[in-house]
GUMI-567803 format. One record per residue (C-alpha): x negated, y negated, z; chain; residue in three letters. Coordinates in Angstrom, 3 decimals, always signed. Layout:
# GUMI-567803
{{X; Y; Z}; 'A'; 'ALA'}
...
This chain:
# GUMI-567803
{{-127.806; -78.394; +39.824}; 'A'; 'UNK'}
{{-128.647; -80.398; +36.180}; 'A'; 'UNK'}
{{-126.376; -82.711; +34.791}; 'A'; 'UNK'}
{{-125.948; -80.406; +31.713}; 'A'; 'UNK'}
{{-124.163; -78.310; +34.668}; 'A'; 'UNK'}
{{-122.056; -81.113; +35.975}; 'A'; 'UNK'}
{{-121.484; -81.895; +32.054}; 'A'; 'UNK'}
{{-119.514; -78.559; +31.674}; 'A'; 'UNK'}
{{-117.919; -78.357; +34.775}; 'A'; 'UNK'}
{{-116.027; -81.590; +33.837}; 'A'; 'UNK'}
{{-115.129; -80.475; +30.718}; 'A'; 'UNK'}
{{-113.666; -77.454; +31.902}; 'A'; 'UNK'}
{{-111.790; -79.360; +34.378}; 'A'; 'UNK'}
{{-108.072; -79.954; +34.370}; 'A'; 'UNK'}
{{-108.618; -82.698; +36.909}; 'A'; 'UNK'}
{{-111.296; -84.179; +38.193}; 'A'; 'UNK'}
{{-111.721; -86.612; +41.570}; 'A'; 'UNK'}
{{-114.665; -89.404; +41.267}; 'A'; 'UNK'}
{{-116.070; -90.760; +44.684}; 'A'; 'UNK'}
{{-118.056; -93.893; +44.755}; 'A'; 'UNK'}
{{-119.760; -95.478; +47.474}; 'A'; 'UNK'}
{{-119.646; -98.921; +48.291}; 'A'; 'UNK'}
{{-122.807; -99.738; +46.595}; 'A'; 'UNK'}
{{-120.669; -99.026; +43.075}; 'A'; 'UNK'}
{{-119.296; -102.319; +42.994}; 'A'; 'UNK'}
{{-122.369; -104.602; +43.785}; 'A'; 'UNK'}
{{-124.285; -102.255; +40.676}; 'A'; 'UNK'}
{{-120.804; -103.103; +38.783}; 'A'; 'UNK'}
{{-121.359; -106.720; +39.390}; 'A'; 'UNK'}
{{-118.501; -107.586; +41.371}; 'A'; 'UNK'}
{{-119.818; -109.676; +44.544}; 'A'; 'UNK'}
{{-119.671; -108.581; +48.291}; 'A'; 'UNK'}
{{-117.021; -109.859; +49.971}; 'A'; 'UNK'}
{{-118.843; -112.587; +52.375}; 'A'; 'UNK'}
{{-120.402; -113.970; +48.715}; 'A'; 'UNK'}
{{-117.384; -113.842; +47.315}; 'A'; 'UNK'}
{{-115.711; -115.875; +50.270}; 'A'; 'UNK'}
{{-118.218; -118.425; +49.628}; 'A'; 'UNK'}
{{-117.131; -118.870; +46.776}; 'A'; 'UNK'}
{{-113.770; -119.309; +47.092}; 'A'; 'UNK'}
{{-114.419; -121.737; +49.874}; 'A'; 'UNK'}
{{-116.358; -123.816; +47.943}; 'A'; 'UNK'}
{{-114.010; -124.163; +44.801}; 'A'; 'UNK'}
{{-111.255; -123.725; +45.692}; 'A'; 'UNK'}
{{-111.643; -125.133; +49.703}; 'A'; 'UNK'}
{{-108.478; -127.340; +48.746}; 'A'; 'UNK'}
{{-106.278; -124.193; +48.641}; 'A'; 'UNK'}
{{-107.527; -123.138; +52.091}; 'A'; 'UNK'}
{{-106.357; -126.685; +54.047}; 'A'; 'UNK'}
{{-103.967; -124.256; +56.330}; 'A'; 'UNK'}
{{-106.944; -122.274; +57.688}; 'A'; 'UNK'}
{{-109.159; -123.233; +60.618}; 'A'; 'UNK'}
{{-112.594; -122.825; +59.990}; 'A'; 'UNK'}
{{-112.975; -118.977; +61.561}; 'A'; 'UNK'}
{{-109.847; -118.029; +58.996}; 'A'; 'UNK'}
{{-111.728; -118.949; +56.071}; 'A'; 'UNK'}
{{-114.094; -116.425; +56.478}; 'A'; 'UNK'}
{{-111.509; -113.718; +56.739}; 'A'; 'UNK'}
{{-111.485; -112.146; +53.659}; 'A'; 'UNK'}
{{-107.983; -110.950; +54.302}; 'A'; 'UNK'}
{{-106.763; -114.427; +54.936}; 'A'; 'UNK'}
{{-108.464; -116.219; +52.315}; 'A'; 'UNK'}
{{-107.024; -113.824; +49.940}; 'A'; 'UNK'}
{{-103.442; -113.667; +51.049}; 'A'; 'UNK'}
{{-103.652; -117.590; +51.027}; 'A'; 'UNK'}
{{-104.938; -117.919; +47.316}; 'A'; 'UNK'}
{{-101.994; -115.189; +46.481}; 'A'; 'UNK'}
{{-99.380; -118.096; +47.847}; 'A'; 'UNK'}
{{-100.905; -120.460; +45.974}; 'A'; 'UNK'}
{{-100.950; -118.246; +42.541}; 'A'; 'UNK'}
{{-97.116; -117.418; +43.339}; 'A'; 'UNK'}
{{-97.016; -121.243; +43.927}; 'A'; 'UNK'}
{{-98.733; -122.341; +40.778}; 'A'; 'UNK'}
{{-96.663; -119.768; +38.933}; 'A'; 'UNK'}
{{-93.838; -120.965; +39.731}; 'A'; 'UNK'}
{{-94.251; -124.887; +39.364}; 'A'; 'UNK'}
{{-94.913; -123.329; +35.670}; 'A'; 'UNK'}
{{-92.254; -121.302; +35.137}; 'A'; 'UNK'}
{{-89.843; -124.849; +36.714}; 'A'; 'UNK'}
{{-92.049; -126.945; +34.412}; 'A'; 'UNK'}
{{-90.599; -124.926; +31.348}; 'A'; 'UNK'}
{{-86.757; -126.120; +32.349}; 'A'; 'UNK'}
{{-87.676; -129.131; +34.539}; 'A'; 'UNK'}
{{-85.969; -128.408; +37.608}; 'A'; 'UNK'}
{{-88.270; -127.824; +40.962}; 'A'; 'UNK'}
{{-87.456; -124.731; +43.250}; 'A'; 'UNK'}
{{-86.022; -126.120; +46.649}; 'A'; 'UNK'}
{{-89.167; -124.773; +48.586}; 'A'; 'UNK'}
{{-91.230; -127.889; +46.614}; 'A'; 'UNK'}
{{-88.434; -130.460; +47.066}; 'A'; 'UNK'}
């Protein structure tokens, strides 16, 4: 099959389902997760001070814990705007 073929199939289509490999990401420029959790670690190792040393490489972990700090930082904003501190800070 050419892509001229693969060209007018897609045109034709009403829908059309694209499957990438993992591979799509690192051509994309978006790091593999063990880079990117180096990464993380080392600028923003502050935010981690809750994990041991084994949960820091858990991507899962890592990234659950810098979504409670982003909720976190959000808020102190949003409190910052009226001057009163949620109860959960106090």
């Amino acid at each position: 099959m050419h892509m001229r073929d693969v060209a007018g199939y897609l045109r034709q289509a009403d829908q059309i389902a694209i499957i990438l490999g993992a591979g799509a990401s690192i051509t994309a420029g978006i790091p593999k997760a063990d880079t990117l959790i180096k990464q993380v670690n080392e600028e923003y190792g502050h935010c981690l001070s809750g994990l041991t040393d084994e949960e820091r490489k858990d991507y899962g972990k890592v990234m659950r814990t810098l979504g409670d700090v982003s909720e976190a930082l959000d808020e102190l904003e949003a409190c910052r705007k009226d001057e009163t501190l949620p109860s959960k800070f106090i």
